[in-house]
C-alpha positions as CSV (number, residue, x, y, z in Angstrom):
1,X,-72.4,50.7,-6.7
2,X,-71.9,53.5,-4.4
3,X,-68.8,54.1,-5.0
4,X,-69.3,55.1,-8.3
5,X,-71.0,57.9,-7.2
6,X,-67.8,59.4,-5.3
7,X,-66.4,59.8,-8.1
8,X,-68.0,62.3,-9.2
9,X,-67.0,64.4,-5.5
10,X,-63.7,63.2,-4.7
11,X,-62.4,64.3,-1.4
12,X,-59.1,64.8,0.1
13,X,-59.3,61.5,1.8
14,X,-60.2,59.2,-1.6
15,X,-57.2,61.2,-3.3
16,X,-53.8,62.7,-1.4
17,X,-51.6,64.0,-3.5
18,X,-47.4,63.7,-2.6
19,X,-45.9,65.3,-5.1
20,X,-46.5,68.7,-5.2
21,X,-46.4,70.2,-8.8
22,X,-47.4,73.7,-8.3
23,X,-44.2,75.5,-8.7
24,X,-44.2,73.9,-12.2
25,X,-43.8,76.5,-15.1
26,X,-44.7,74.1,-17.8
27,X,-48.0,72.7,-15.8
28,X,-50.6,73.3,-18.5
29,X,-53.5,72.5,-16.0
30,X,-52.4,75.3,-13.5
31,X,-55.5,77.5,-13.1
32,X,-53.6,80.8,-14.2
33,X,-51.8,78.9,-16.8
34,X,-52.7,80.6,-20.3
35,X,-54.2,78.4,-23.3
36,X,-51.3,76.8,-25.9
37,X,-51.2,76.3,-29.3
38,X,-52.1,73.1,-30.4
39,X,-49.3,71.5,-32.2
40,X,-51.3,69.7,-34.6
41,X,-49.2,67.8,-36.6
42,X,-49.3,65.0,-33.6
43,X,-52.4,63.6,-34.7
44,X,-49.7,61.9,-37.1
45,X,-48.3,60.1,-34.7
46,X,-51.3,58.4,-33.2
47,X,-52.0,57.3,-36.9
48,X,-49.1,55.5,-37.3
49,X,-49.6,53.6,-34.3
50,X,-53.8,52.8,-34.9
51,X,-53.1,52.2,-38.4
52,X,-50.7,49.5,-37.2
53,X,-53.3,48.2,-34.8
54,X,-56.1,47.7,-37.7
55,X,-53.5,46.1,-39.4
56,X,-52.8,43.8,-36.9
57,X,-56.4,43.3,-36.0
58,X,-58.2,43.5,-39.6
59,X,-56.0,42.0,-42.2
60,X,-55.4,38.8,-39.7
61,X,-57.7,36.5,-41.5
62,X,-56.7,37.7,-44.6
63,X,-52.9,37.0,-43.7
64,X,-53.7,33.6,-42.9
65,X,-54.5,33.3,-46.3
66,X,-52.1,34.4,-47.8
67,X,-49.9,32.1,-45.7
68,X,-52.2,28.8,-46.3
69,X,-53.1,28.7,-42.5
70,X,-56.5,29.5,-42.8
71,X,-57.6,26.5,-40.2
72,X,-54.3,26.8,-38.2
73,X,-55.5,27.5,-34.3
74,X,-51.4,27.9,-33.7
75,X,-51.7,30.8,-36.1
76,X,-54.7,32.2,-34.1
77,X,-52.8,31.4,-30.8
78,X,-49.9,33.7,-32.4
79,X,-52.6,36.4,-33.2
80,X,-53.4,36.8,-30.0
81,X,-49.8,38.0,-28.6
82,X,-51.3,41.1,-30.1
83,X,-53.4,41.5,-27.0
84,X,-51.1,39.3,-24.5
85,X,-48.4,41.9,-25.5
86,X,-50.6,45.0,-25.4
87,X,-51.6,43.5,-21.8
88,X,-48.2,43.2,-20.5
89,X,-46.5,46.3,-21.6
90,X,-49.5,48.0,-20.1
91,X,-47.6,48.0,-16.9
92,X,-44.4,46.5,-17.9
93,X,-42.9,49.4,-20.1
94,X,-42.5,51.2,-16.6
95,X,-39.9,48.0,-15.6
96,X,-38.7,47.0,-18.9
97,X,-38.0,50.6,-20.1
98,X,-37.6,52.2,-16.4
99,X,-34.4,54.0,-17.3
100,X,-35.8,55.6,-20.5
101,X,-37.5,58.7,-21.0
102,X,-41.3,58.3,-21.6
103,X,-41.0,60.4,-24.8
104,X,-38.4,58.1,-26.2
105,X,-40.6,55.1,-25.2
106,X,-43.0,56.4,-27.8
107,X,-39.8,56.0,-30.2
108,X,-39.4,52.4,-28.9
109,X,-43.1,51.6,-29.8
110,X,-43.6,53.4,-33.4
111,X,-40.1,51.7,-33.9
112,X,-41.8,48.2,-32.8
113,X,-44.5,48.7,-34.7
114,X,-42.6,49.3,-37.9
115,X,-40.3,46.1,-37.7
116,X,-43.5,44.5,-37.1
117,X,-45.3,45.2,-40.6
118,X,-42.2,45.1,-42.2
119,X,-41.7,41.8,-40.9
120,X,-45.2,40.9,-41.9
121,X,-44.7,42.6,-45.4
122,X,-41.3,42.1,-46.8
123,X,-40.9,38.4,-45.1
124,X,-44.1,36.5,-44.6
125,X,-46.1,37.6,-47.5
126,X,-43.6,38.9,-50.4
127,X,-40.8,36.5,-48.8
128,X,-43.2,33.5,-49.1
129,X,-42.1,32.3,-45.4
130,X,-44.7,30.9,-44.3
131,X,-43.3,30.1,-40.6
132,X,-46.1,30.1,-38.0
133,X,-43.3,31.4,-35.5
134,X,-43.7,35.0,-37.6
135,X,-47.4,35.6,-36.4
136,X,-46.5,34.9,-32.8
137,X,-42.9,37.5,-33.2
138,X,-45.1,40.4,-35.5
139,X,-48.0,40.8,-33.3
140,X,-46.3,40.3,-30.0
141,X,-44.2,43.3,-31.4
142,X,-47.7,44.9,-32.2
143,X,-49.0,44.8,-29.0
144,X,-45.4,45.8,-27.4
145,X,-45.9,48.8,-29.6
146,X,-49.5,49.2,-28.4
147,X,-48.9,48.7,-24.8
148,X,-46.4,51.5,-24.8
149,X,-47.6,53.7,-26.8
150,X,-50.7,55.6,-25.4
151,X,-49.3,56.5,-21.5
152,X,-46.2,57.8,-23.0
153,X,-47.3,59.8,-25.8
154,X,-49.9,61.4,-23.3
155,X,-47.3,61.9,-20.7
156,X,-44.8,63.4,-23.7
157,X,-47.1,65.9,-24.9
158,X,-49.2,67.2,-21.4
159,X,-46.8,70.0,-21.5
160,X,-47.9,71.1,-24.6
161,X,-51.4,71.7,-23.5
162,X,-55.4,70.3,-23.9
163,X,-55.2,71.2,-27.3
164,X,-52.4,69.2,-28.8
165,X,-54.0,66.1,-26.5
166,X,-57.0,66.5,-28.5
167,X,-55.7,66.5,-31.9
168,X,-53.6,63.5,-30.2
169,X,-57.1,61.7,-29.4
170,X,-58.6,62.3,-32.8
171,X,-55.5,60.5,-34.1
172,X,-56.7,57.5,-32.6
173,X,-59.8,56.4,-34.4
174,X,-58.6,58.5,-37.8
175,X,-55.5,55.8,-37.9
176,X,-57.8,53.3,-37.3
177,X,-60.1,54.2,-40.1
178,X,-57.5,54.6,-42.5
179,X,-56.6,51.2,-42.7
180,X,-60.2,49.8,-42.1
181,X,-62.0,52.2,-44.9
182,X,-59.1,53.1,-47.1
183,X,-57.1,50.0,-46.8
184,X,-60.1,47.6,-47.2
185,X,-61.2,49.9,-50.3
186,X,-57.7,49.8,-51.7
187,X,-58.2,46.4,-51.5
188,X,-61.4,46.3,-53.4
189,X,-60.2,48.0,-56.5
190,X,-61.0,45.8,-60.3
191,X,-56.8,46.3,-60.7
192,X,-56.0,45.5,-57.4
193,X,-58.0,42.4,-56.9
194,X,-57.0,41.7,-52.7
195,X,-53.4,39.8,-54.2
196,X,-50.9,39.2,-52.1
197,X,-49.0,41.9,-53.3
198,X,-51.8,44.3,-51.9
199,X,-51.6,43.3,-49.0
200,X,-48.0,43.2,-48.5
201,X,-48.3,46.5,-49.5
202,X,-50.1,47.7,-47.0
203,X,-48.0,46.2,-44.6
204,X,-44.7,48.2,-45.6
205,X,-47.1,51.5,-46.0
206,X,-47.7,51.6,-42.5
207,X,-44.0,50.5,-41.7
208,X,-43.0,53.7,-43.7
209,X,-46.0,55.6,-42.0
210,X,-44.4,54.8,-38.5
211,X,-40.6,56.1,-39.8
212,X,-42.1,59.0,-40.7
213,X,-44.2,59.4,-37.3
214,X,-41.1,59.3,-35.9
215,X,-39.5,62.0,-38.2
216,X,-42.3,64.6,-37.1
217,X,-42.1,63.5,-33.5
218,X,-38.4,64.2,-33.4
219,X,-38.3,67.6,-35.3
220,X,-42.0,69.1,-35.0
221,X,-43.1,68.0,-31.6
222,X,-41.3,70.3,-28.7
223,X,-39.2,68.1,-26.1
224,X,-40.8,69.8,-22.9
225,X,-40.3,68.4,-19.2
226,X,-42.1,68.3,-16.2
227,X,-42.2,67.7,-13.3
228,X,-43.8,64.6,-11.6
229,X,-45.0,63.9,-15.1
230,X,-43.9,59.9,-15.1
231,X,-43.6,56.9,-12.6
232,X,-40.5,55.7,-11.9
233,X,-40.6,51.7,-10.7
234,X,-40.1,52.7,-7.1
235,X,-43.2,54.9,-6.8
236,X,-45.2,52.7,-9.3
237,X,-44.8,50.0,-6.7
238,X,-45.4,52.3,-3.5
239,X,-48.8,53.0,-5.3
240,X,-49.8,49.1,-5.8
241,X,-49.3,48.8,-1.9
242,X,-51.5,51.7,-1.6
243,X,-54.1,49.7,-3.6
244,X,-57.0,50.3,-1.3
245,X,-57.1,54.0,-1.8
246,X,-57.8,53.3,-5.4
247,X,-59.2,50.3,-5.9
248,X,-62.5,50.5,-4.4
249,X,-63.1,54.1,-6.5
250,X,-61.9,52.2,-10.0
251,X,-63.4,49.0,-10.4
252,X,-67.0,49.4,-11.6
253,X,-65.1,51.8,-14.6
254,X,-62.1,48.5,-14.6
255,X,-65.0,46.1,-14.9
256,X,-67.3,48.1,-17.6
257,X,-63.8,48.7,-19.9
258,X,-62.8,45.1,-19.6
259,X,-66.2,43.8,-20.4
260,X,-66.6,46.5,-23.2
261,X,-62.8,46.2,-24.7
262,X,-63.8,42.5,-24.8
263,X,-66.6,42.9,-27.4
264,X,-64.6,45.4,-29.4
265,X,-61.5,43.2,-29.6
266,X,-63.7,39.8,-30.2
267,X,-66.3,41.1,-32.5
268,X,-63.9,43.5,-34.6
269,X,-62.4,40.5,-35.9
270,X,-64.5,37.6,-36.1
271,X,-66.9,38.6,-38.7
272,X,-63.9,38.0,-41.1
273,X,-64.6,34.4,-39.7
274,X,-67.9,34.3,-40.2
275,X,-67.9,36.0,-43.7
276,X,-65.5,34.2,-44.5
277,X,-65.6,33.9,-48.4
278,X,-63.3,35.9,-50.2
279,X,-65.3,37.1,-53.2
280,X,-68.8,37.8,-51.6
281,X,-71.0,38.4,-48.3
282,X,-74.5,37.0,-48.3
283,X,-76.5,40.3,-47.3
284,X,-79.3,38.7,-46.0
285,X,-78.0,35.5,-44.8
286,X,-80.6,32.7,-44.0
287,X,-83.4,35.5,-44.5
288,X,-83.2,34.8,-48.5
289,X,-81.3,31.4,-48.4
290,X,-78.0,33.6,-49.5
291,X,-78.9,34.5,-52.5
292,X,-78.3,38.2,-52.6
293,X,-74.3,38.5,-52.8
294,X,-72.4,42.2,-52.5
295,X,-68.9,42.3,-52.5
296,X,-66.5,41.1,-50.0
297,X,-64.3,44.3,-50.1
298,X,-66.5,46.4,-50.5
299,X,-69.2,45.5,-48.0
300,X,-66.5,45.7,-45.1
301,X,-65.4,49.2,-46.8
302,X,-69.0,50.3,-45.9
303,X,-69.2,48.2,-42.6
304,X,-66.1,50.1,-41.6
305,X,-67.6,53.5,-42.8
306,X,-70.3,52.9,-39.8
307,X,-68.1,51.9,-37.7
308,X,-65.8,55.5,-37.9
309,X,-68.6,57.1,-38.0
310,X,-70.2,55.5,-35.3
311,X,-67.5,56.4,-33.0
312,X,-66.8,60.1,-33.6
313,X,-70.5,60.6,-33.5
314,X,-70.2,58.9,-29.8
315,X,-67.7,61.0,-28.6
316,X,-68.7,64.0,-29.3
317,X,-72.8,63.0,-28.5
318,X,-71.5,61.4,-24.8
319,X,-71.0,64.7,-23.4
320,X,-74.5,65.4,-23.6
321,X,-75.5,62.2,-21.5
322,X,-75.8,62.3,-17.5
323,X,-72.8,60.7,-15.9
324,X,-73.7,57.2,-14.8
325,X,-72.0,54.1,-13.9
326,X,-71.1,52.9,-17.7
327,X,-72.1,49.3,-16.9
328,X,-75.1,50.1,-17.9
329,X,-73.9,51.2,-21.0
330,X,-73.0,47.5,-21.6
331,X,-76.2,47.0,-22.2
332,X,-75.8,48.4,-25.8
333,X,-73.0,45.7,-26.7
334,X,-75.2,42.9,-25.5
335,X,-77.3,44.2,-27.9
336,X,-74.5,44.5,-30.4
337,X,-73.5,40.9,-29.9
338,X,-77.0,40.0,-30.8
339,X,-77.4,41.6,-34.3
340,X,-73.7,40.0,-34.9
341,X,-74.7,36.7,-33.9
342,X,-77.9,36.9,-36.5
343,X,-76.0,34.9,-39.3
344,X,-76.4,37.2,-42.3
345,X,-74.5,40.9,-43.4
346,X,-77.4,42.5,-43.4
347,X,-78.1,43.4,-39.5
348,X,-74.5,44.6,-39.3
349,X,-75.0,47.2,-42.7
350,X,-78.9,48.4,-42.2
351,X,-79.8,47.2,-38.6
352,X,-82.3,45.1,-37.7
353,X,-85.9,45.5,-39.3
354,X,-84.9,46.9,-42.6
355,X,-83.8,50.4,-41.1
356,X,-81.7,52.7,-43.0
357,X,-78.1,53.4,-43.8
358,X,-78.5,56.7,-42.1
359,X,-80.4,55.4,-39.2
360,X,-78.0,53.0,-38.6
361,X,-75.2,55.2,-38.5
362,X,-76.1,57.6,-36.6
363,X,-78.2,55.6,-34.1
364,X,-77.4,52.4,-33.5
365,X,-73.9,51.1,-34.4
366,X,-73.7,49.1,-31.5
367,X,-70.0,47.9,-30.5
368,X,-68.2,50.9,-31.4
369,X,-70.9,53.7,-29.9
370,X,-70.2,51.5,-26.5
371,X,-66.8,51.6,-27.2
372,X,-66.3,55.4,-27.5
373,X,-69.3,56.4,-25.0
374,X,-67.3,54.4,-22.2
375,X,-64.1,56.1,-22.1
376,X,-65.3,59.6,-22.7
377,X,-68.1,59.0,-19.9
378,X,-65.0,57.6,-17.8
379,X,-63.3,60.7,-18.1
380,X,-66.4,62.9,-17.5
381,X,-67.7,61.3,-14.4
382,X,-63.9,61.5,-12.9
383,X,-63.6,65.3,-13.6
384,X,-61.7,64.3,-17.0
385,X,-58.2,63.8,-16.1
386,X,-55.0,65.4,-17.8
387,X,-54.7,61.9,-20.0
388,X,-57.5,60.9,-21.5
389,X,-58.7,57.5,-19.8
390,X,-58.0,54.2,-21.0
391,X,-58.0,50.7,-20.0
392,X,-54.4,50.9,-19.5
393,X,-54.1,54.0,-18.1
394,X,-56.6,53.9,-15.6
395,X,-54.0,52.4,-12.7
396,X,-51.2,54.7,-14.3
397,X,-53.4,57.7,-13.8
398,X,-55.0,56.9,-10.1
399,X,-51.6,56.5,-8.7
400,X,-50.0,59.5,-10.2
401,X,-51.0,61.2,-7.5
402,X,-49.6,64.7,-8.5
403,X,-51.9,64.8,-11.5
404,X,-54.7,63.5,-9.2
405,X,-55.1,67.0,-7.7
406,X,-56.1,68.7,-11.5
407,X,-59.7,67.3,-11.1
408,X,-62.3,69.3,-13.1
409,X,-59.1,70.9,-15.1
410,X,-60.9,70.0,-18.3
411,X,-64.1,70.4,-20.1
């Protein structure tokens, strides 16, 4: 794992920039470039989108439901165009929408993301069609809307300085939290009772919440260029030939993000599997033979409390840690997986042994303290680049080369 360690010193020979972006007025990482405003209202933007996303990933079971295809693996199979279409538009929104600006691509995928829910709203669940074509349609357009989304909104607002990109960033897990604590509690109300009709309606609230993302991105969010600040499909492709300047520095952070992504994507969603009864969770599980129920709803509305606060307390507490290769940081979700594989509630809510609330929150929330330790650490041990790392980003950003040369420009 040497290589990992050169990451930390990068040298003109690992990285060579091409494009030169020093006569740039509008470079916010410039070092005599002065500190901007933070245009705040853009964490609204990256609600839209992660509320969308929980949506997708969260209310699946519950959809199936409501559609009778509870036990339907073509259903599942559709569900998971959420991820084959977040995969593919990782790289393919630089082909498919090559002629398009990236700040309009973020139109495309908040656009995408609202037909989506709407589809999943107004048609499938009030419309009674029941079609298992709509799940493969809705959440390939989900993960369209994913795939798209992060690069270009990064890209659309680096101009606008660290600042806005941080309120950007919190966006992220706030959307995500919205939909898994406040949507799951709306849920859970005596006069709401989980109907159909809830559900639906949560559907068309984060349709609306995307029309309006757009509205703000459009009006309140300044339209500012700059140069070398996208990859057209002709240097995108110049890059992959250059694969071995890149590839040899990336993969142990490739490898730890895919194995990490993996256990947030699989165990986000198959509790609802496992807990699968619509009215109650046993808390203890086998420990007490299931007799101590809590409520369905509510239980996940706590569940989902940990897990929001697992993650912001993970990526703010990461900066403290020593960089080092995050594989060993998968560690922590193989001992995540465990605790979720212990057939009750009550590992997931207290931790194991009868710990706290408190103790569990704020030490040991497995999947989602790997989850947000990874990508920060990621972006600590490179020097932090101007976008904030991601799984998908990671090629985008190692090949564009001109924002390569702003190591150390942050934190």
């Amino acid at each position: 794992m040497s290589d990992y360690a050169s990451l930390n010193n990068p040298t003109d020979h690992d990285i060579v920039p091409t494009t030169p972006t020093d006569d740039d007025p509008n470079d916010p990482h410039k070092e005599d470039a002065p500190p901007q405003p933070p245009h705040r209202l853009v964490i609204l933007i990256t609600i839209a989108i992660f509320t969308g996303y929980a949506a997708l990933v969260l209310l699946q079971h519950r959809l199936s439901q409501a559609m009778d295809l509870e036990t339907s693996t073509v259903f599942q199979h559709g569900c998971s165009f959420n991820y084959i279409g977040n995969l593919i538009f990782r790289l393919a929104h630089n082909f498919v929408f090559s002629a398009v600006r990236p700040r309009n691509r973020v139109y495309i995928s908040l656009g995408s993301m609202s037909l989506s829910m709407s589809l999943l709203g107004g048609i499938v669940v009030l419309g009674g069609n029941h079609w298992v074509g709509w799940s493969y349609i809705c959440y390939f357009m989900g993960g369209v809307a994913i795939g798209t989304f992060e690069s270009n909104l990064l890209t659309s607002i680096t101009p606008l300085g660290h600042a806005t990109k941080v309120w950007a960033i919190i966006g992220m897990p706030s959307g995500f939290a919205l939909m898994s604590i406040g949507g799951f509690a709306y849920r859970s109300l005596p006069f709401v009772c989980d109907s159909d009709n809830a559900l639906a309606s949560l559907y068309i609230f984060v349709a609306v919440l995307c029309v309006l993302a757009m509205f703000v991105f459009h009006v309140y969010i300044p339209d500012v260029s700059m140069k070398n600040n996208s990859v057209d499909v002709t240097e995108f492709l110049k890059n992959v030939k250059l694969w071995r300047n890149w590839l040899p520095q990336l993969k142990w952070l490739a490898l730890a993000l895919a194995c990490n992504m993996f256990s947030v994507s699989f165990f986000s969603g198959i509790m609802f599997y496992i807990l699968n009864d619509r009215s109650y969770v046993p808390l203890f599980g086998q420990f007490d033979h299931e007799h101590l129920l809590v409520n369905h709803g509510w239980f996940f509305t706590i569940f989902n409390t940990f897990t929001f606060v697992g993650d912001g307390w993970s990526r703010r507490v990461v900066y403290r840690f020593k960089p080092r290769n995050p594989l060993w940081f998968l560690l922590v979700s193989a001992a995540g997986a465990g605790t979720w594989c212990s057939g009750g509630g009550w590992w997931v809510v207290v931790g194991g042994g009868g710990l706290t609330l408190i103790f569990h929150a704020l030490f040991f929330f497995p999947l989602c303290f790997v989850h947000c330790v990874i990508l920060p650490t990621n972006s600590h041990v490179f020097g932090t680049f101007p976008h904030h790392c991601t799984t998908g980003h990671l090629l985008h950003l190692f090949c564009k080369r001109g924002h390569l040369r702003h190591f150390n420009a942050i934190h």
